[in-house]
Every structure is written in C-alpha cells, then in structure tokens.
N, C-alpha and C positions, 0 to 999 in steps of 0.2 A: 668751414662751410664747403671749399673746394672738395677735399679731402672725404666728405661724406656723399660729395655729387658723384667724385670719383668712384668712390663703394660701389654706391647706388647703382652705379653707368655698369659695372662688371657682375653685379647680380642679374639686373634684367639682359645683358649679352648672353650670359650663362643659362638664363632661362629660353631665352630666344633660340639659344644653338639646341638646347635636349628640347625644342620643340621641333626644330628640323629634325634632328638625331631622331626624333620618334619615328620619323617615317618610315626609316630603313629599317628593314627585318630582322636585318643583323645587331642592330643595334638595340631592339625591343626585343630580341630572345636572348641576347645576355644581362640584358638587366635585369628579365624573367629568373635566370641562371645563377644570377646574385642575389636575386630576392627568396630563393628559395635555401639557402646555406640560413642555418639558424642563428640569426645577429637577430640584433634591436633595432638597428637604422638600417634601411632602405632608400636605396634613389625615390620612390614615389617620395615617399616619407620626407626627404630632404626638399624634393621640387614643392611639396606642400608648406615645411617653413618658409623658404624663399617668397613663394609669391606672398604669404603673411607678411612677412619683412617689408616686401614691397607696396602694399595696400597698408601697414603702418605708414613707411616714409612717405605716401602719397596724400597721407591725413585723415586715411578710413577709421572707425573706431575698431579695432581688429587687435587680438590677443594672438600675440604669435607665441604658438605652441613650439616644444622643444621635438627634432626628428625623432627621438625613441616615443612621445606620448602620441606624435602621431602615428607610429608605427602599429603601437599596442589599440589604438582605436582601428585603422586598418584591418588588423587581423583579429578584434575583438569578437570572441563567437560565444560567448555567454549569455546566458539570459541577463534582461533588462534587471537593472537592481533597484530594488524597493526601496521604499520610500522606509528611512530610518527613522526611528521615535519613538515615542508610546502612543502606541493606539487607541481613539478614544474608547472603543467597543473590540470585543473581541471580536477575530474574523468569524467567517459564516463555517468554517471548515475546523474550528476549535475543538480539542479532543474533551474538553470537561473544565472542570476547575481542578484550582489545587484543594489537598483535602487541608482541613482544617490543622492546628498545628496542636500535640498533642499538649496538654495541663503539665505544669512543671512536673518534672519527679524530683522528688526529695532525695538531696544530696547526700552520696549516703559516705560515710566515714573513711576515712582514704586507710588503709593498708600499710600501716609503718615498713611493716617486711618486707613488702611487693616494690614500692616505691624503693627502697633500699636495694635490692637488686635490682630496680630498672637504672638504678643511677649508676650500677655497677658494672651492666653490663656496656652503657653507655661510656665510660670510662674506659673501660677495654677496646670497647669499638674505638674509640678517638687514638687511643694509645696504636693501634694495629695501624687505621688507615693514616696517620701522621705522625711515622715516626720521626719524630725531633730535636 
C-alpha cells in the first residue's frame, strides 16, 4: 500500500513540475521540438496517460489509454469512420445493383493433353524455382 502511495506521490510531482515547466518558453518550444521528430509518443501524449493513471488511482471510472493511442488520436486527421456492418438499405448514393448471376454453363470435357502440359510445365516451374 505504501509503495503504491509512493508511485502515486511521484506521478502527481511529475505532473505538477511540467505544469510549472509549461510556463517557461523555453520549455514549451522544445517539447514543441520533440513533438515534431516523427515517433509515436509524445510529452503531451504522456502528460495525457499520467493524469488517467491518476483519475484511476483516485477511483474515477477512467480507461487509461497507452501514450502511442493517445498520440495517434492527437494527430488523427482522417475522416470519422463509419459505422461497420450490413446496411439495412442501400445508401442514397448507391451506383446500381449487382447484375444477376449468369445460368450454369455446362461443363465442358477437360482436355487430356492441355492438362498434361499444364502439369508439365508446372513440374518444370517447381524444378527451376526449388532446386533441391
């Protein structure tokens, strides 16, 4: 229990001091400096875990996200993603149906000799790209 009070005590100091650290210029135009190198985690990104950590340990209902998901939500600039499934109706912007599917065609007699050189050349190919 000590040991997790302990944790506890040195996440919210650490969030305490990069909230002073924000004020300085110097200190917000190199984190600007490191956010801009193309990684996956970022200091915002990180301070965004943290406080979740801490709004869990304090008993909020709260999903702490890992710093790269919240990185990718951050910088997420894509359109919103649709609702997956099957539609009950087709949309309003539908290019047509599909066309009907054609009546069997009768199957027609396989080619003793064609298939005999397809297995030949097949045989060759195998021999060429592995030889063994």
């Amino acid at each position: 229990m000590e040991e997790s009070l302990r944790g506890m005590a040195q996440v919210v100091d650490l969030l305490e001091r990069h909230e002073c650290a924000w004020e300085d210029k110097e200190y917000r135009e190199a984190v600007r400096q490191a956010s801009k190198k193309p990684c996956y985690v970022n200091t915002e990104s990180k301070v965004i875990t943290l406080r979740q950590m801490v709004a869990r340990d304090l008993g909020f209902q709260v999903a702490v996200n890992h710093p790269r998901l919240c990185h990718l939500c951050l910088t997420d600039d894509s359109a919103p993603q649709k609702n997956r499934g099957t539609p009950p109706v087709p949309s309003s912007d539908a290019q047509g149906q599909f066309p009907l599917r054609p009546s069997k065609v009768p199957a027609r007699s396989v080619d003793d000799e064609a298939a005999a050189r397809l297995r030949r050349v097949i045989y060759e190919l195998d021999r060429v790209l592995d030889p063994a």
